[in-house]
C-alpha positions as CSV (number, residue, x, y, z in Angstrom):
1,X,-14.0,3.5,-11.7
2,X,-12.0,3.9,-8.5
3,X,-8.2,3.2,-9.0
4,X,-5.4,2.1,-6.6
5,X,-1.9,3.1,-6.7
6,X,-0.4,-0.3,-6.1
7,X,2.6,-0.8,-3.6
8,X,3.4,-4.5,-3.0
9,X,5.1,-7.3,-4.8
10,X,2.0,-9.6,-4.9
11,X,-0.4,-7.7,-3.0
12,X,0.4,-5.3,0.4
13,X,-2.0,-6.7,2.5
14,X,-3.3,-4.3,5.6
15,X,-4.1,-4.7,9.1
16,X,-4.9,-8.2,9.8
17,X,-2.7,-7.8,7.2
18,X,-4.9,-7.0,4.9
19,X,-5.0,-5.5,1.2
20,X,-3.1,-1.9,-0.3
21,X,-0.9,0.0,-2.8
22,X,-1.6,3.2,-4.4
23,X,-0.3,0.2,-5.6
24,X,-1.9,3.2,-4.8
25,X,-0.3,-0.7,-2.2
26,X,-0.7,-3.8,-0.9
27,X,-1.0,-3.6,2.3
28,X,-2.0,-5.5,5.3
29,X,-2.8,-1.7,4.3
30,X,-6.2,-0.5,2.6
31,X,-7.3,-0.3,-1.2
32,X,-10.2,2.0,-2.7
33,X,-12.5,-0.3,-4.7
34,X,-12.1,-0.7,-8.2
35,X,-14.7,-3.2,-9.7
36,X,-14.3,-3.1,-13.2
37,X,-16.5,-5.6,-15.5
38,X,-16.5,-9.3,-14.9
39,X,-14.1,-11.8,-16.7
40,X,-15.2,-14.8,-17.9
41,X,-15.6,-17.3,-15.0
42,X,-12.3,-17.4,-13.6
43,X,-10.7,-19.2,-17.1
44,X,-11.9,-20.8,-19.5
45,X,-11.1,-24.0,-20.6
46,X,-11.9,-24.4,-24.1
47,X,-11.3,-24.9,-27.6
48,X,-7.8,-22.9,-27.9
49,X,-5.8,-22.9,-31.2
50,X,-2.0,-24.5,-30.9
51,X,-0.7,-20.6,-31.5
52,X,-2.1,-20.0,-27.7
53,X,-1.1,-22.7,-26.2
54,X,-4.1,-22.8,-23.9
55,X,-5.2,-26.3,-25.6
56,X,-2.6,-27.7,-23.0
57,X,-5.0,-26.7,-19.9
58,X,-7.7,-28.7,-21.4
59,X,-5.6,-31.7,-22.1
60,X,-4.1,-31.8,-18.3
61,X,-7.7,-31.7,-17.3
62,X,-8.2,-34.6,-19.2
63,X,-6.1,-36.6,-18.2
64,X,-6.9,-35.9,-14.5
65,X,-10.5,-36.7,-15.2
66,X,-10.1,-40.1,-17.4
67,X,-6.4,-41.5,-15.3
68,X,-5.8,-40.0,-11.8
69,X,-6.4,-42.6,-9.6
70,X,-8.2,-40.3,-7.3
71,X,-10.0,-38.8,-10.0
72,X,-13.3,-39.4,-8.2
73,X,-12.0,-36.3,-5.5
74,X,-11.0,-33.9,-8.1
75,X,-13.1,-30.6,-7.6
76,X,-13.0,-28.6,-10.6
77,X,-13.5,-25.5,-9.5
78,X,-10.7,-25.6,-7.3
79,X,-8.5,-26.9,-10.6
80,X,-9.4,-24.0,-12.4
81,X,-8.7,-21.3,-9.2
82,X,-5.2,-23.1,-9.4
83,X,-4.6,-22.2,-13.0
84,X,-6.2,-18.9,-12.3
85,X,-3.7,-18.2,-9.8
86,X,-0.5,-19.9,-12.1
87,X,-1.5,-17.5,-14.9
88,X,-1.6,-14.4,-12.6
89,X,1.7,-15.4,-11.1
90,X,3.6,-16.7,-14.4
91,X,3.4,-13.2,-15.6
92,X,5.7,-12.7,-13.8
93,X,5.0,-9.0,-12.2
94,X,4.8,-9.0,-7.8
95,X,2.4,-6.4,-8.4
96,X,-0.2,-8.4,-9.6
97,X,-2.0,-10.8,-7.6
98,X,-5.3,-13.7,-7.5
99,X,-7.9,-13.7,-4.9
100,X,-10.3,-15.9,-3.9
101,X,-13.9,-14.3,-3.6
102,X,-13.3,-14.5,0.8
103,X,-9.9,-12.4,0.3
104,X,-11.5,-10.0,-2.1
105,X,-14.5,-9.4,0.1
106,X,-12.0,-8.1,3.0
107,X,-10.4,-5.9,0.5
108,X,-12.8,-4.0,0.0
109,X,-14.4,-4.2,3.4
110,X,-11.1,-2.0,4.4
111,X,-10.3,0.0,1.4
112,X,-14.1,1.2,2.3
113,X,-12.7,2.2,5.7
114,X,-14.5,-0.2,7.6
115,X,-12.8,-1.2,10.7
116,X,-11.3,-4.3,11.2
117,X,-9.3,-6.7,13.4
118,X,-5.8,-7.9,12.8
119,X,-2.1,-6.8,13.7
120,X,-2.1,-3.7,11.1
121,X,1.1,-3.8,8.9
122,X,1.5,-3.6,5.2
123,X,3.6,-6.5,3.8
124,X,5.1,-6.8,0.6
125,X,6.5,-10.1,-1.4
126,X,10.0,-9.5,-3.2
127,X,11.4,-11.3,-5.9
128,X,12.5,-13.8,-3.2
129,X,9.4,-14.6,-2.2
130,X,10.1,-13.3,0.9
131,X,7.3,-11.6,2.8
132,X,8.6,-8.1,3.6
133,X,7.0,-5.3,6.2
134,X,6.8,-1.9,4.7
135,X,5.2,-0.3,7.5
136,X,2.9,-0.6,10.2
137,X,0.3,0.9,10.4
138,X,0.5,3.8,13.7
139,X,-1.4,2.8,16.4
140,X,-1.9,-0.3,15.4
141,X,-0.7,-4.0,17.2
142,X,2.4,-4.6,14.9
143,X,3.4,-0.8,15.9
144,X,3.2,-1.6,19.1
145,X,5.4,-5.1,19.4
146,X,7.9,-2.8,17.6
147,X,8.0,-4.3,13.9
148,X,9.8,-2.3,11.5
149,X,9.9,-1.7,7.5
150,X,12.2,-4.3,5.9
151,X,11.6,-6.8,8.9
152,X,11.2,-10.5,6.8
153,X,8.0,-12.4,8.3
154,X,10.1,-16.0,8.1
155,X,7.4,-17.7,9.2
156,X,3.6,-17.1,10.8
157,X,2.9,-19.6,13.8
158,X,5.6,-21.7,12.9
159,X,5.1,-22.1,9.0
160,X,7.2,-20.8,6.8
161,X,5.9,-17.7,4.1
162,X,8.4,-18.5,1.5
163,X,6.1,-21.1,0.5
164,X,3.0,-18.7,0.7
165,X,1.3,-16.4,-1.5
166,X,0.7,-12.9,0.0
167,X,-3.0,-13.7,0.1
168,X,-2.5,-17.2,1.8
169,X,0.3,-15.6,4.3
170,X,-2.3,-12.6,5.3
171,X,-4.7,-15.3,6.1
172,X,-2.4,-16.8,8.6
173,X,-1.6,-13.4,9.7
174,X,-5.3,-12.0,10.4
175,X,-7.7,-12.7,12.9
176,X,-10.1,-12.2,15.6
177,X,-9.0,-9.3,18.6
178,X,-7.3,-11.1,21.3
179,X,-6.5,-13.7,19.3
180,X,-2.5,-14.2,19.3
181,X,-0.3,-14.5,16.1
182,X,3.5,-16.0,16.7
183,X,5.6,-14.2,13.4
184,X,9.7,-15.4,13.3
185,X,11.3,-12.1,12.2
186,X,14.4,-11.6,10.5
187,X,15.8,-7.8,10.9
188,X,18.7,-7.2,8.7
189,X,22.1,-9.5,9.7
190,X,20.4,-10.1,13.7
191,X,19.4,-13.7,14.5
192,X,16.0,-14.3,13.6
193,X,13.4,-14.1,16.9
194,X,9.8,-14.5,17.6
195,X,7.7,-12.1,18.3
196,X,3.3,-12.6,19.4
197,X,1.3,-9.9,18.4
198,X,-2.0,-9.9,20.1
199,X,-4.2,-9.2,17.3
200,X,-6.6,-6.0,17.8
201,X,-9.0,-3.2,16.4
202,X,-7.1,-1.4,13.8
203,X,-7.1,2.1,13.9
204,X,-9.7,3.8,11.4
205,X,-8.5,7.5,11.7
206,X,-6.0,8.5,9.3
207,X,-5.2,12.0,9.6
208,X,-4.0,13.6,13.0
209,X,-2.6,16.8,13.8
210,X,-1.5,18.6,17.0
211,X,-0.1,22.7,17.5
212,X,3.8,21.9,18.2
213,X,4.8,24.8,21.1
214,X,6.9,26.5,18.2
215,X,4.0,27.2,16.6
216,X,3.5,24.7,13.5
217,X,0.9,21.9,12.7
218,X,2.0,18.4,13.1
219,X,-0.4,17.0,10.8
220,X,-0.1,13.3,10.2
221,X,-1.3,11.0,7.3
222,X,-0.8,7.2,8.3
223,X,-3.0,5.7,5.0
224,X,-4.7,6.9,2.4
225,X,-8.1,5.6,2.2
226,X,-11.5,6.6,0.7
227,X,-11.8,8.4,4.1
228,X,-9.2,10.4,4.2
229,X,-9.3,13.6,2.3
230,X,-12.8,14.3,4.4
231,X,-10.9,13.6,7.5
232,X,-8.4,16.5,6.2
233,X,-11.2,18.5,5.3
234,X,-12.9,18.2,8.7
235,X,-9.6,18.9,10.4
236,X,-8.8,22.4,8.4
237,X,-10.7,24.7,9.7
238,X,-9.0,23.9,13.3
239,X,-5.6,24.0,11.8
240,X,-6.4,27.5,10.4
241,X,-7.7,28.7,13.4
242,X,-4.8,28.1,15.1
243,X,-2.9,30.9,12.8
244,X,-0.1,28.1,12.7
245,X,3.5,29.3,11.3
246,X,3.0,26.5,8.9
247,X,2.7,22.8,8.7
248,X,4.8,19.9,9.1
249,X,3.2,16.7,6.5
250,X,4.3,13.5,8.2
251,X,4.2,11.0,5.6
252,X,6.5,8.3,7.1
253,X,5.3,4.8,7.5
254,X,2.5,5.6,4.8
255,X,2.0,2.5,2.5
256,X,-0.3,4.6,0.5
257,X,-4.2,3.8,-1.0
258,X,-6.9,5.7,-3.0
259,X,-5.7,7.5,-6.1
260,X,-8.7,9.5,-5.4
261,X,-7.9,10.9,-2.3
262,X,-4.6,11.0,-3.0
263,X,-5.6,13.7,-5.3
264,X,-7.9,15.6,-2.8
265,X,-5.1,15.6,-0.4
266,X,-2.6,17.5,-2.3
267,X,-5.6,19.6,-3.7
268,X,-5.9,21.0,-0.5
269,X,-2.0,22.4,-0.5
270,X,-1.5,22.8,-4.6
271,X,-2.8,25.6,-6.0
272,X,-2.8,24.1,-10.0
273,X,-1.1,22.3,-12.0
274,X,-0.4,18.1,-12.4
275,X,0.0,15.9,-9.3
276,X,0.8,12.9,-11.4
277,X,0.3,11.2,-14.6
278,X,0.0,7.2,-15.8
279,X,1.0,5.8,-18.6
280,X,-0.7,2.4,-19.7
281,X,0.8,-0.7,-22.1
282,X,-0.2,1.0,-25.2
283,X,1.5,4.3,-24.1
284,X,-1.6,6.3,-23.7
285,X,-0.7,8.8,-21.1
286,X,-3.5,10.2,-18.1
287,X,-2.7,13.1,-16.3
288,X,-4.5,14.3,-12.8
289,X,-5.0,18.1,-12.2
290,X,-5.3,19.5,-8.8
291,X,-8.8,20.3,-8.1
292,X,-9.2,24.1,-7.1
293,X,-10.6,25.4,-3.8
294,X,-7.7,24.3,-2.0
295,X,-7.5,25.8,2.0
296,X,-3.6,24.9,2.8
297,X,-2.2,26.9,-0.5
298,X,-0.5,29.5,1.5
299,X,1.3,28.3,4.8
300,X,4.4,27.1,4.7
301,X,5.5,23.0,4.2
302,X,8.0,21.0,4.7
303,X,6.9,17.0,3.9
304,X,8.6,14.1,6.0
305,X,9.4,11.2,4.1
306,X,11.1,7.6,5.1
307,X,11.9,4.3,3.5
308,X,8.5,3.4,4.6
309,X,6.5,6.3,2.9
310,X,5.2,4.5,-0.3
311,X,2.9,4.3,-3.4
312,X,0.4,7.5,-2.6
313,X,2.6,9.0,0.1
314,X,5.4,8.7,-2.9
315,X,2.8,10.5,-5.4
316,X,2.2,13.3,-2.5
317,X,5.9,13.7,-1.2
318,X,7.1,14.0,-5.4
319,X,4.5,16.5,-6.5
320,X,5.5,18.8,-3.5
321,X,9.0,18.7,-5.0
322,X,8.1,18.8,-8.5
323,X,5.9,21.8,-7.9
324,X,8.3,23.5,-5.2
325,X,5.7,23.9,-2.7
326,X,7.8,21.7,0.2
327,X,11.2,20.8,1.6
328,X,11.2,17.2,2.0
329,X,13.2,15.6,4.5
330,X,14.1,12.1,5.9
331,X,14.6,9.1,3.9
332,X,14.2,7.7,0.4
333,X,10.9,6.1,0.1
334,X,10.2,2.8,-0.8
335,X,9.9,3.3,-5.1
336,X,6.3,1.8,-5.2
337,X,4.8,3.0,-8.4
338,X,2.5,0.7,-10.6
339,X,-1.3,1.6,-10.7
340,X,-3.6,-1.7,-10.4
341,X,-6.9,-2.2,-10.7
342,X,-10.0,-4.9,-9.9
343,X,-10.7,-7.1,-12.4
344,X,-13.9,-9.1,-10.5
345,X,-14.7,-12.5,-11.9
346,X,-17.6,-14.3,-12.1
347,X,-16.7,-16.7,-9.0
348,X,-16.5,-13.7,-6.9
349,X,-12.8,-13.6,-6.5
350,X,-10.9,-10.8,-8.4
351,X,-7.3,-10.5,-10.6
352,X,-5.6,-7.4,-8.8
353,X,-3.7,-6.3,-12.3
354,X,-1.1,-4.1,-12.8
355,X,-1.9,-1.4,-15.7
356,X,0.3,1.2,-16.1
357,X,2.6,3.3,-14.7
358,X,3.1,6.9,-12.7
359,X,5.2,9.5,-13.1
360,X,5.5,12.6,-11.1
361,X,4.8,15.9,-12.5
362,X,8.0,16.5,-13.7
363,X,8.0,12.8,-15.5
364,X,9.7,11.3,-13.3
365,X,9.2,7.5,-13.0
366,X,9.0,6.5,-8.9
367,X,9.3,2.5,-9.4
368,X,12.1,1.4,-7.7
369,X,13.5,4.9,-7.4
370,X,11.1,6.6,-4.6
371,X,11.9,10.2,-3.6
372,X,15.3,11.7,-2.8
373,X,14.4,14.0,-0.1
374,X,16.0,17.9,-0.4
375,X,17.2,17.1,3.3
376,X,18.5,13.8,3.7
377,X,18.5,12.8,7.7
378,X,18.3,9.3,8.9
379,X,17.1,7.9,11.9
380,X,18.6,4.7,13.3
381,X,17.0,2.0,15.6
382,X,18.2,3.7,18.5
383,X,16.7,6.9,17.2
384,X,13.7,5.6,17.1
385,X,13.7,3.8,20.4
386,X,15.1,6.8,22.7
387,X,12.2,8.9,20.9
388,X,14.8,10.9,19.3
389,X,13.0,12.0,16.2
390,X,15.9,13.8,14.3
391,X,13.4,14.1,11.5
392,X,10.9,16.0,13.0
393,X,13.4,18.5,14.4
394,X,15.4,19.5,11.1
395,X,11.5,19.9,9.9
396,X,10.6,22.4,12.3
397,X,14.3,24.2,11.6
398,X,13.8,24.1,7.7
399,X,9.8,25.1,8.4
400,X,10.9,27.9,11.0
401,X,13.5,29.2,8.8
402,X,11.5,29.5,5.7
403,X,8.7,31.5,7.7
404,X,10.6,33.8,9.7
């Protein structure tokens, strides 16, 4: 069983905006499968004893059968997704979240690394219920129209998301390439504005790297999906033929994804030791080992982080510190840290559930804390326009100065 390390309030849905987390996310971002065995279909309404409460679902249903006036268009099944979904969401965690079998079959269409079309952004629901952007994904449409983490998606072609679920919001969100979406934006104290995103292909490559002229890799990670630690693989021996003076991790805007991978990734730059651990409701604590044979072990790192770095970049970026192997400089990240999991029901829908949480190596819990980089340096909106990336030149500094 494939676990995800879970990033969103009620789900960070990806691209179209579709599905993520590490929380490994949500994410209009991408998930690893994790099928675990079926519930009963979707609830059950039965005998329940008055200590459970649940006897009150199969009186409202009774009533609605034998007095609403309109009983004859009731459609059961949908009564009993709409108590699926009120369980999932009275309990209260933005973590966790209900999909119907059509949204489910998408999430793991991209957590597989399939492509798909949509505007490629992972979103996230606060406590407000207000549909926030963590990051877009590079390349992608939403990167392009110039969206931003902690932009508030008011509304999607005029209707407001406040009223939405995460999954229903996406769904308004995604669509067919060249298809246009209209999303009201509301960046910190500016005046909300509309922005249309033409909807497109969204990128499938997730590692990227480049030979900066001072002589260091540039290797970027935008996702972590199923895909990626054989992308990194693939891409070392390049890197290493280059003879670089070390390598510059770019972590930022990376909502996060497969626990899995997430584990060959920093196998590749850890020699030994614990890249994180989970601990579960009953307390039982799981700890992940790097995996020997790693080729990256020896040159030097320095790991860029920023407020949208979250959930697996968050595991990558904290057992570098823990571990000493990196400087890491930029931005606190987000502080996404709950690991979820599919729980597929028998309607073909699925309860995305939170299960425990992770800790760095050093125990350090990353829920709503993220990493403190060693080398704070921010980057403003102007930054960021000009293509002043203040970031990336204190890492080549801090990486220069360590190999010299």
């Amino acid at each position: 069983m494939q676990r995800l390390i879970r990033l969103s309030a009620v789900a960070v849905f990806i691209a179209s905006l579709v599905i993520v987390s590490f929380g490994v996310g949500v994410g209009v971002g991408r998930y690893s499968p994790a099928v675990v065995a079926g519930l009963p279909p979707a609830i059950v309404i039965g005998p329940a004893s008055a200590a459970d409460g649940f006897g009150l679902l199969n009186e409202v249903l009774r009533i609605l059968r034998e007095d609403y006036v309109d009983r004859a268009s009731l459609n059961t099944p949908h009564l009993v997704e709409g108590a699926v979904r009120g369980l999932v969401e009275a309990a209260g965690d933005p973590n966790q979240s209900y999909l119907t079998p059509e949204q489910f079959r998408e999430a793991m269409r991209n957590t597989q690394g399939i492509a798909f079309d949509g505007i490629g952004a992972t979103v996230n629901m606060d406590e407000n219920n207000r549909l926030l952007i963590v990051s877009p994904i590079a390349g992608s449409p939403a990167a392009a129209a110039g969206l931003r983490p902690g932009d508030w998606i008011m509304a999607a072609n005029g209707e407001d998301t406040t009223k939405m679920t995460v999954a229903e919001a996406v769904q308004k969100i995604r669509g067919p390439r060249g298809t246009v979406v209209r999303l009201t934006i509301k960046r910190g104290e500016e005046k909300p504005f509309d922005v249309e995103i033409v909807r497109g292909p969204i990128p499938e490559i997730t590692v990227s790297y480049r030979l900066l002229p001072e002589g260091v890799v540039h290797l970027q990670i935008t996702q972590v999906t199923q895909r990626t630690g054989e992308e990194l693989r693939n891409a070392i021996p390049e890197i290493l033929q280059a003879r670089p003076r070390g390598i510059i991790l770019d972590l930022r805007y990376n909502p996060g994804g497969s626990l899995n991978a997430t584990i060959e990734v920093a196998s590749q730059f850890l020699k030994d030791g614990i890249v994180l651990e989970d601990v579960n409701a009953s307390g039982v604590r799981h700890t992940y080992q790097v995996q020997p044979g790693g080729q990256l072990t020896d040159l030097p790192l320095v790991v860029l982080v920023n407020k949208g770095s979250a959930s697996a970049a968050e595991v990558l970026a904290g057992a570098f510190q823990d571990h000493r192997r990196a400087t890491i400089v930029g931005e606190s990240t987000f502080g996404k840290g709950t690991v979820n999991t599919w729980k597929e029901l028998s309607n073909g829908g699925a309860v995305y559930v939170s299960i425990s949480h992770w800790y760095t190596p050093n125990g350090r819990r990353i829920e709503r804390q993220g990493i403190t980089p060693d080398i704070v340096v921010p980057m403003s909106e102007e930054d960021w326009r000009a293509g002043n990336d203040r970031q990336l030149r204190r890492a080549i500094d801090v990486l220069l100065g360590s190999s010299r």
